[in-house]
C-alpha positions in Angstrom: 5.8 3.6 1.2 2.5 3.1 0.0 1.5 2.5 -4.0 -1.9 2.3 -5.8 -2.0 -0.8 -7.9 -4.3 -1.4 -10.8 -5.1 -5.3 -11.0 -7.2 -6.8 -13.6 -7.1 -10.2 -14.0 -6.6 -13.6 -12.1 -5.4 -11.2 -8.5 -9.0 -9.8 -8.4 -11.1 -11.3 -5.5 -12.9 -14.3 -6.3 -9.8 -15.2 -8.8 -7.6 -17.8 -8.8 -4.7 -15.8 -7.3 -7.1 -13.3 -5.4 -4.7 -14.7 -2.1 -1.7 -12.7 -3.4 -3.6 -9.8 -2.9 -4.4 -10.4 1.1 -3.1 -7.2 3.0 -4.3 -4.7 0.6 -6.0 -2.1 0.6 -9.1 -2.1 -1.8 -9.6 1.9 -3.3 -11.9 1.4 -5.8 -13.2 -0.4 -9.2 -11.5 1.3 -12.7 -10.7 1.3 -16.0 -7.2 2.3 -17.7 -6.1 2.3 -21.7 -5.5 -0.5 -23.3 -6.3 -3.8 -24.7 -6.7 -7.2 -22.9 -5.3 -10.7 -24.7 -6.1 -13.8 -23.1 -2.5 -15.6 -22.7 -3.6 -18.9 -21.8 -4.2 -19.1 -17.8 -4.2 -15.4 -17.4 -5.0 -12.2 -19.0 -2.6 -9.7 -20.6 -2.7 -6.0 -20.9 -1.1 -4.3 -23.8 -0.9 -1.1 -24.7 -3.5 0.4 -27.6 -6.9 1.4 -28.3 -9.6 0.6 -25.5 -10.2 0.5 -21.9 -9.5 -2.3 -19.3 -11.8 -3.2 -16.5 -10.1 -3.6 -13.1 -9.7 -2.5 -9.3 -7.5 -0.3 -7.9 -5.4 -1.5 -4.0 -3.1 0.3 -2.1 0.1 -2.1 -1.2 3.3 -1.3 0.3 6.8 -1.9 -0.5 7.3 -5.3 0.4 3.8 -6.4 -1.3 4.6 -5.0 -4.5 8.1 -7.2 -4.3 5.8 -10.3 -3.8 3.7 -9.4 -6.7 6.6 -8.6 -8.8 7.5 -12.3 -8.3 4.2 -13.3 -9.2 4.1 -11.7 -12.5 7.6 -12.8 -13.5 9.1 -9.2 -13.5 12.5 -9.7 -13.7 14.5 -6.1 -11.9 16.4 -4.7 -13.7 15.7 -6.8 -16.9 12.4 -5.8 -18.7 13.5 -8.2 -21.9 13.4 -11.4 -19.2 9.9 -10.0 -17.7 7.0 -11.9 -18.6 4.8 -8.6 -17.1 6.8 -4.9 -16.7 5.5 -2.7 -13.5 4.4 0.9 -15.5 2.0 4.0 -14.5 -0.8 4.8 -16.2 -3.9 7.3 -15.4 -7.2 6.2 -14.4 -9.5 6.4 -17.4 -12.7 6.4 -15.7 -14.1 5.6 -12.0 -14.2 7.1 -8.4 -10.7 7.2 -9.1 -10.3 9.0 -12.8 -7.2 11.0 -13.1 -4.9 9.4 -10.9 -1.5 7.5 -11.8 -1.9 3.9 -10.9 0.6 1.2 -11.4 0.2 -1.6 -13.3 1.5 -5.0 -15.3 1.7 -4.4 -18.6 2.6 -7.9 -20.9 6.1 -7.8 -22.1 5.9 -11.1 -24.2 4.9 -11.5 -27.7 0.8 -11.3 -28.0 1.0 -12.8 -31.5 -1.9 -15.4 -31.7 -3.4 -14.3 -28.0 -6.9 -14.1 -28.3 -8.0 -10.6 -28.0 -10.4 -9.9 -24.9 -12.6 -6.9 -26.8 -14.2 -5.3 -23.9 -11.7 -5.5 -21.5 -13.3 -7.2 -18.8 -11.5 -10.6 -17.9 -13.6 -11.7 -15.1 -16.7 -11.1 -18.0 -14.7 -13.0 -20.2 -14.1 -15.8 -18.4 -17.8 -16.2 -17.7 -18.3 -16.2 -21.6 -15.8 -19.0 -22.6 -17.0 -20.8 -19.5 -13.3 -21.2 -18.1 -12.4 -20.6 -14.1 -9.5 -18.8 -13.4 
């Protein structure tokens, strides 16, 4: 079985985990609701007002396993996940409309620097960091 996958941080191509991603299937740049926190070497997205910047891959079973590792998702045990796999509907983009999955942060955001627009590889740029 095949999913669509909404990535948004350090998976993106170009990224320092853009390997994990090798295999899929790229369907097209999007946004999604939310906000973005910066949580040290990666990004986070939360849930709440805004958009976040991304691309949207089609993986299959056993590559969304992988990834789950990757993100710390814990089956079974969303308390013990650092990120939790969870739909959510394309805001905007060749793709607006359609249920995506994605990793939502699970751990406390308290004193995460916010990412206001949403765009992590933009914001990396900005703080002069590489990811």
């Amino acid at each position: 079985m095949t999913h669509a996958l909404f990535i948004y941080g350090t998976l993106m191509p170009g990224l320092r985990l853009e390997a994990e991603m090798n295999g899929a299937r790229f369907l097209g740049a999007a946004q999604v609701p939310g906000r973005l926190v910066d949580v040290g070497r990666y990004p986070g997205l939360l849930h709440g007002e805004g958009v976040v910047t991304g691309e949207v891959y089609e993986v299959d079973d056993a590559h969304l396993a992988r990834l789950d590792v990757v993100e710390g998702l814990v089956p079974g045990n969303r308390a013990a996940s650092q990120y939790w796999r969870e739909e959510v509907t394309v805001a905007s983009g060749p793709l607006q409309g359609r249920r995506v999955q994605t990793y939502v942060y699970k751990q406390a955001a308290q004193g995460c620097i916010a990412i206001p627009h949403g765009d992590y590889r933009r914001y990396i740029r900005e703080v002069g960091r590489e990811s």
